[in-house]
N, C-alpha and C positions, 0 to 999 in steps of 0.2 A: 379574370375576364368575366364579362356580366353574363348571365344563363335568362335567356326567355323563352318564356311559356306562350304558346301558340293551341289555337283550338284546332284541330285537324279538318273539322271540315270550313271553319269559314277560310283556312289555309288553302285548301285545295277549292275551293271555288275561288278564291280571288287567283290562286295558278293557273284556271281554266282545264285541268285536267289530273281524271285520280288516278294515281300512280298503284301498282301493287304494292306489300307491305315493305319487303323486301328492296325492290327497286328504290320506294321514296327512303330508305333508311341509306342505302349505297349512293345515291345520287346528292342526297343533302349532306353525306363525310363527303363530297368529291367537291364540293361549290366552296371551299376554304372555310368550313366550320366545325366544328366538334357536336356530333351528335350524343348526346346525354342518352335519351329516351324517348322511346314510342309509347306510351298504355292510355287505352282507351280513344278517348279520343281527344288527347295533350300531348302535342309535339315540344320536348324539352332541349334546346338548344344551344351550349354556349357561343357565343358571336366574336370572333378576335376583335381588339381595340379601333384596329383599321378602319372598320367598315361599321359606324356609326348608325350609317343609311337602313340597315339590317335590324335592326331594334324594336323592328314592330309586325306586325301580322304581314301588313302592309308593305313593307320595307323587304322583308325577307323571300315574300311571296312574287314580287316583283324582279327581285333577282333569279332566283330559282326557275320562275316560268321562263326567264330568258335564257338560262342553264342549260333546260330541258327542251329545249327548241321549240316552244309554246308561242312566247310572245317577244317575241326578237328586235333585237335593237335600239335605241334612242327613244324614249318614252317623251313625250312632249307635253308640256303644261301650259294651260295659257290663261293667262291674266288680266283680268280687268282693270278698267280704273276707279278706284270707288268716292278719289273727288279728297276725301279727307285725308287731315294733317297727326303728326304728332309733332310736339317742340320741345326741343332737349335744350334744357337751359344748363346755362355755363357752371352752373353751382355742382353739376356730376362729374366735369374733369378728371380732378384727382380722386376718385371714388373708383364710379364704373360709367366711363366716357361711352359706349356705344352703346347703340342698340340697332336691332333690324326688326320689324313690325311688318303684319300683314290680317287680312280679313279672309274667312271662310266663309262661304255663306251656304243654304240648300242640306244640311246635314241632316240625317235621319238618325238618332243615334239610340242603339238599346245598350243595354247591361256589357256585352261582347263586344263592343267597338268603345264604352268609354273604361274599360279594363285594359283593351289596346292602347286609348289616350292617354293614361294614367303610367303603362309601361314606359310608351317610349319617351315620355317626359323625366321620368328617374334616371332610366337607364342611360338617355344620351347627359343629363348631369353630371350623371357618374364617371362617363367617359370622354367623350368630348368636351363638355362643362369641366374637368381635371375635379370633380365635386364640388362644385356649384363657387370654385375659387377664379376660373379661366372665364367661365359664365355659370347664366341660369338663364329656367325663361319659364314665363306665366300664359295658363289658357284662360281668356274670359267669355260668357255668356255679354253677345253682343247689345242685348236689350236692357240690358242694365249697366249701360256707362254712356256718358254723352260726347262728342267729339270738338272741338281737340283737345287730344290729350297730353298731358304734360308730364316729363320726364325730369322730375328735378329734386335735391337734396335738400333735408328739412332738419334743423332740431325737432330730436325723436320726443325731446319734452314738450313739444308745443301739437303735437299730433296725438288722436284720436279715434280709435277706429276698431274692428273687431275681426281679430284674425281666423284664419279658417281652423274648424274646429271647437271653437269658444263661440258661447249664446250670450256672451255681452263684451262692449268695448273695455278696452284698455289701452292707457298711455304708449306708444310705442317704445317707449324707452322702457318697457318690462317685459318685450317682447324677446329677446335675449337670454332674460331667466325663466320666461311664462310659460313660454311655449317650445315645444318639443323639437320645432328645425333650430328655433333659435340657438336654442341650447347645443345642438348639435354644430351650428356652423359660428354660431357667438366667434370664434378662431379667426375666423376671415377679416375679423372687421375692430381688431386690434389696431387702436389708438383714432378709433373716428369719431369725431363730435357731430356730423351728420349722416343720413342715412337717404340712400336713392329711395325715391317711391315713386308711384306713376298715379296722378290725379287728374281728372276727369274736368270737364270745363264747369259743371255743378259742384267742385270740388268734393268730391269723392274719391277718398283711396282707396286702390283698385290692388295697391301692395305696397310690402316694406321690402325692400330688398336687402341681404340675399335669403330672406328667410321666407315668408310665406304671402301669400294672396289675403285679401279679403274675405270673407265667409259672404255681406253683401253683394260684391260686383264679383266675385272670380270665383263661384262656383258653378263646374258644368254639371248639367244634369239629363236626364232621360226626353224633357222639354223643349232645351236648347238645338235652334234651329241654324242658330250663326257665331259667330267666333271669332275673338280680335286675341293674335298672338302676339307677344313679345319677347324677345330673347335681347338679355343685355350681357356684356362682359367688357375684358380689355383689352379684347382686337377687334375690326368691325368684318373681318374676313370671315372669323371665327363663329360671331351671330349671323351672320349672313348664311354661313353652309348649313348652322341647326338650323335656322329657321326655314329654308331650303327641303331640310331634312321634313318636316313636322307638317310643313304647307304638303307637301309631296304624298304623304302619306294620306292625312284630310282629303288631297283629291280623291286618289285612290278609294274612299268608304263614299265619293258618290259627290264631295264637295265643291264647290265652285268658286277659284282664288280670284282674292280682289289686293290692289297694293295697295301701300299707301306713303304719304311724301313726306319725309323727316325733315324737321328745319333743324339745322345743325347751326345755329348763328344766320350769319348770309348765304352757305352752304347749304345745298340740297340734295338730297338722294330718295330716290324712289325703291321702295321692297315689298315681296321680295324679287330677285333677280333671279329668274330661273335658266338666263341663255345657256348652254351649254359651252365648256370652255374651249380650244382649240388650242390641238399641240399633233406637230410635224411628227410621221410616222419611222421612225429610224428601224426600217427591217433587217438591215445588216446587224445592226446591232442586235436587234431582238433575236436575229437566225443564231444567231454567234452565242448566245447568252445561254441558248435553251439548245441547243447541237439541233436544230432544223433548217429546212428547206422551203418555208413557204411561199409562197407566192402573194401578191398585193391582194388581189381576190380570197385565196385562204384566209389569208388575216385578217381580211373586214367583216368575214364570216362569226369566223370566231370570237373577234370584239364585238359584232352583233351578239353575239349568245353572252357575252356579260354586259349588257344595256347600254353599247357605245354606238353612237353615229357613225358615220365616215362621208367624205365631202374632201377632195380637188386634196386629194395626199392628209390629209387631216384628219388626227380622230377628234372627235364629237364628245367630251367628257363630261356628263351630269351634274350639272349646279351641286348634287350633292352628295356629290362624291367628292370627299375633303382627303382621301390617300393618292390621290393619283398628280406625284410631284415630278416624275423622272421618268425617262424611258423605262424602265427595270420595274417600274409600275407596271408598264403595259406588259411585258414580255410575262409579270406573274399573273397576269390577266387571261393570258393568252396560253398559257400553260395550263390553268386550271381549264380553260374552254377543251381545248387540246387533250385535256385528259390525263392525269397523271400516271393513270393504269397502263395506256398505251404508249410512254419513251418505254425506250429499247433499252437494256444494260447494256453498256459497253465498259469494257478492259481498255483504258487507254492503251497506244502501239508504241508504246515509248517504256523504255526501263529507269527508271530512274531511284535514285538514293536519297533520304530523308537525312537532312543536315542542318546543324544546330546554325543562323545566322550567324555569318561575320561579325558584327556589331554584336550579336548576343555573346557571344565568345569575346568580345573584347569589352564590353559591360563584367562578365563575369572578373575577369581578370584586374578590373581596376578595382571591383568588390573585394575581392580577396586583401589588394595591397591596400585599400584604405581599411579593412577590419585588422590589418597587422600593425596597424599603428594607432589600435586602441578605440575607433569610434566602433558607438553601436549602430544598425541598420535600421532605419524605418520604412512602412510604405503606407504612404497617406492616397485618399482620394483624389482627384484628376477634379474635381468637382469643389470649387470655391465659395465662399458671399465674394460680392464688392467690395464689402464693408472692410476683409479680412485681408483683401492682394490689394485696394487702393489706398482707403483711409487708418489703415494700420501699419502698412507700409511707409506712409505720408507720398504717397505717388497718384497720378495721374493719366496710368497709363489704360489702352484700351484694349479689351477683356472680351472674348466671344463667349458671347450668351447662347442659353441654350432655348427654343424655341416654346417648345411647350414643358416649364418648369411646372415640379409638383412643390417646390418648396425655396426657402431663400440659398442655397446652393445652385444656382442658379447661372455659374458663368465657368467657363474653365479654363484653370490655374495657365498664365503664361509662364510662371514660377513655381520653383521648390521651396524657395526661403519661406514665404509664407506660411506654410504646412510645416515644413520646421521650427517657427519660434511659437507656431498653434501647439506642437508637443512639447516645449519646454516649456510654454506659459501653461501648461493644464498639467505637468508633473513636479511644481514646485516644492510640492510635499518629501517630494525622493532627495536623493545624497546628491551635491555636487563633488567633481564634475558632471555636466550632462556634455559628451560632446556626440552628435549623430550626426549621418549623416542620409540621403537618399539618391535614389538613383530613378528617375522616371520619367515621364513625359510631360511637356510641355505643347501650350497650343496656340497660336499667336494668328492673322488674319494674314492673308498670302493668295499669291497666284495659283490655288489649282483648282478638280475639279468642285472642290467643296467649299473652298475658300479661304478653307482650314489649312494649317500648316503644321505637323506634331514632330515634336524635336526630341531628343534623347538629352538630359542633362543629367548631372549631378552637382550635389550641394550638399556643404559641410557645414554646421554652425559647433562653435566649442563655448558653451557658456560656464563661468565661473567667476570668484570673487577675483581674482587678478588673471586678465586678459588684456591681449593685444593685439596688434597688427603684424607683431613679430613672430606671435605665436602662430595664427591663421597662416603667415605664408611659409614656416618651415614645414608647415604640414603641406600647402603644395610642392614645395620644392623637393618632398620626399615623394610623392607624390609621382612628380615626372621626370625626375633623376631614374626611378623605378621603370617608366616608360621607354628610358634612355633620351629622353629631352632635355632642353635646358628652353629656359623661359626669361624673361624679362617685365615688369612691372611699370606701366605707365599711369602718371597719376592724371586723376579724373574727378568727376563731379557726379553725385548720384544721392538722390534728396534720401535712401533709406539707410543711409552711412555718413559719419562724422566726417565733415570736411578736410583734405589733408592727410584722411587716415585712408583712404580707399583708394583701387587703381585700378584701372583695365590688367588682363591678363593675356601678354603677348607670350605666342610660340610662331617661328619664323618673322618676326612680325606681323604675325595675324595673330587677330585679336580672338578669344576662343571664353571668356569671361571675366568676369570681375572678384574683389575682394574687399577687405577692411574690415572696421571694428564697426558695430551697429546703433543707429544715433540714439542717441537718448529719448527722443520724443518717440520713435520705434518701440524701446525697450517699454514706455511707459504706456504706448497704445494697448500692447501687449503684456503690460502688469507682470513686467518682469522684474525685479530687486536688485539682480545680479548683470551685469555686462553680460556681453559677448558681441564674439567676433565671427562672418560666415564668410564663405566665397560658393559663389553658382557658376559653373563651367558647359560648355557647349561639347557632349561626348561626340556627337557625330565629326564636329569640326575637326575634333582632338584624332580620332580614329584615323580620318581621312590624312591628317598632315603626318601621322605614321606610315601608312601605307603608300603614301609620295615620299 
């Protein structure tokens, strides 16, 4: 979690009020942060990932005076129009498609407020930006760039320009090896032949993306009286809340926001967007969640002292506040206001016994009978590529992704087989037989409240130099002879097995999964030598047609 360093007193004067020593170290653990340290006069911070908005003197200062019943409520920004354009040409698509851009203008800035600039520009990279892969964004000194400005991808060999840090230009294309972010995020930008940058209508670059600004146009300094931000990434939600964030803060040291209007192609958007969001206040839910009894009144109190509006049943949720997705946001919102000192302990009035699941009890049990017949156990990650459940599989099926990914794992597993022939194709070195098997969850798109559907499966793959369809299915039929079942085999079609050799797996005739020997072009995505034959089964289905 990132740790920021705050000055104590321009802290307490942007709170509007100085706390005792004590109090301000009790009241900033109670606001959802981990206090490091007080000494001197540096308040040392760490900030959970959540609250991005928190990242700056400004950011943190703003929440807390609402905390502390100082400055309560819905903070309001307002925005100008300042007339100018950026145009994001089609050539950034497959790069880094978005961006959100706006103007500061009236800034006064000493040493102590661009140490604050400098902060929450790393810090929200680091976290919100997932390290400059989700996004990034650049501050420039407005008087040195000319409008409009253009958003578009260049070979780095035909550009020019002098990064920040270096007293003369260099090709962009050595800015990778040259220079110190390059080197650092060089990672990101595996297999590009162009590179985003943003150039000025005197053509001037202003940066190379995602690596550093300009030393010309994009350094701020003690002089700088105005300010053109940009934040690019690959969601446009994403730049919109930093930039959100960053505009927010800028007002806060005295600045005055100006937008400005993105040509997206024929599409147009104006940023930044500071409305505030609205979402329907569910107190039931939230009483039920936290064991209270509030009232409509209490609660708008209380989301007043964490910087929300309220308006006709509705909270008010701050452009840039990028954690508040669900009621159970608000309800920890409202807990922290609430006090965490002040819930009561209670002994629930119920007795009750701690008992191993049904399903867990009957998972363990088909563990046992399938290690009595020889496989070994694995447990793989819940956490897939594409690459490895679609195009290795040779399937086409559809995969939920994870939202904000830190890496190409990225989707999670509908399947076990695929995590299975990933351990046989990375232990080809060991003895055959390999035959394993796994037991774990699966995740497929469904009706509930998440969207999410998690299933209990197992799957057996037996790879060796002679393998069959005969062999896979005497091991289920031992299987659920064990159960006390008897089953039946219907043949089927399924692109990750040999035609003819594969079937559905009926119990009562319900279908509860599949089987067969695995196709060649399988074995070979997966740089296997040797055959093999798997079957994946539906535990919960299986459980249930016992217990009927």
């Amino acid at each position: 979690m990132p740790t920021i360093k705050l000055n104590k007193s321009v802290f307490e004067q942007l709170v509007g009020e100085e706390l005792p020593l004590e109090e301000l170290k009790d009241r900033i653990s109670m606001l959802g942060t981990d206090l490091e340290k007080i000494e001197n006069d540096q308040i040392e911070v760490e900030i959970f990932p959540n609250r991005p908005d928190m990242l700056s003197e400004q950011g943190f200062a703003r929440a807390f005076s609402s905390f502390i019943g100082v400055k309560t409520g819905l903070r309001k920004y307002e925005v100008k129009k300042s007339g100018l354009k950026v145009i994001i040409d089609p050539s950034v698509k497959e790069l880094r498609p978005y961006t959100a851009c706006a103007i500061v203008k009236n800034l006064t800035f000493n040493h102590e407020k661009i140490i604050s600039l400098m902060q929450i520009q790393e810090k929200l990279a680091i976290t919100h930006g997932r390290n400059r892969k989700k996004s990034a964004y650049g501050i420039y000194p407005l008087n040195s760039i000319a409008f409009p400005i253009h958003y578009i991808a260049k070979d780095p060999a035909q550009v020019m320009f002098k990064p920040l840090g270096f007293d003369h230009e260099i090709c962009a294309k050595d800015v990778p090896l040259l220079h110190p972010k390059g080197q650092a995020y060089a990672h990101l930008t595996q297999g590009w032949t162009k590179y985003p940058f943003f150039i000025d209508s005197e053509n001037r670059v202003m940066c190379m993306l995602p690596f550093t600004n300009s030393a010309d146009t994009g350094k701020v300094d003690l002089h700088t009286k105005d300010v053109f931000i940009e934040c690019t990434g690959n969601d446009f939600n994403n730049v919109l809340v930093a930039l959100n964030i960053i505009v927010a803060a800028l007002a806060d040291m005295g600045g005055e926001i100006y937008s400005l209007e993105l040509e997206y192609g024929l599409e147009k958007k104006i940023t930044p967007d500071v409305t505030p969001r609205r979402m329907k206040l569910n107190l039931p839910y939230i009483n039920k969640r936290l064991g209270l009894k509030l009232k409509e009144a209490e609660a708008t109190l209380l989301l007043a002292r964490m910087g929300y509006g309220f308006e006709h049943n509705e909270v008010l949720v701050p452009a840039y506040r990028a954690d508040i997705l669900h009621q159970v946001d608000l309800a920890e919102d409202i807990a922290i206001a609430y006090g965490y000192e002040n819930f009561t302990e209670e002994i629930p009035q119920v007795a009750t016994i701690g008992e191993e699941h049904p399903l867990e009890k009957f998972s363990r049990k088909v563990r046992e009978i399938v290690i009595g017949l020889g496989l070994l156990e694995v447990k793989n990650y819940s956490l897939i590529t594409e690459e490895e459940a679609k195009v290795n599989m040779n399937l086409q099926s559809h995969l939920v992704p994870l939202k904000n990914a830190l890496g190409d794992y990225n989707r999670l597993r509908n399947s076990l087989l695929p995590s299975l022939l990933k351990n046989v194709s990375e232990n080809q070195h060991c003895d055959y037989p390999q035959n394993l098997f796994e037991i774990g969850r699966t995740f497929t798109f469904g009706n509930t409240e998440t969207g999410v559907v998690e299933v209990e499966h197992l799957s057996i793959i037996l790879c060796q130099e002679k393998i069959d369809f005969t062999q896979i299915r005497q091991v289920l039929e031992a299987l659920l002879r064990s159960l006390g079942l008897e089953n039946s085999i219907k043949e089927t079609h399924h692109d990750s097995y040999i035609p003819g050799r594969v079937g559905d797996i009926l119990v009562h005739n319900e279908k509860i999964g599949h089987l067969g020997e695995i196709h060649p072009v399988v074995l070979n995505n997966w740089r296997l030598l040797v055959p093999a034959a798997a079957l994946e089964l539906d535990l919960e289905k299986l459980f249930k047609l016992i217990n009927n």
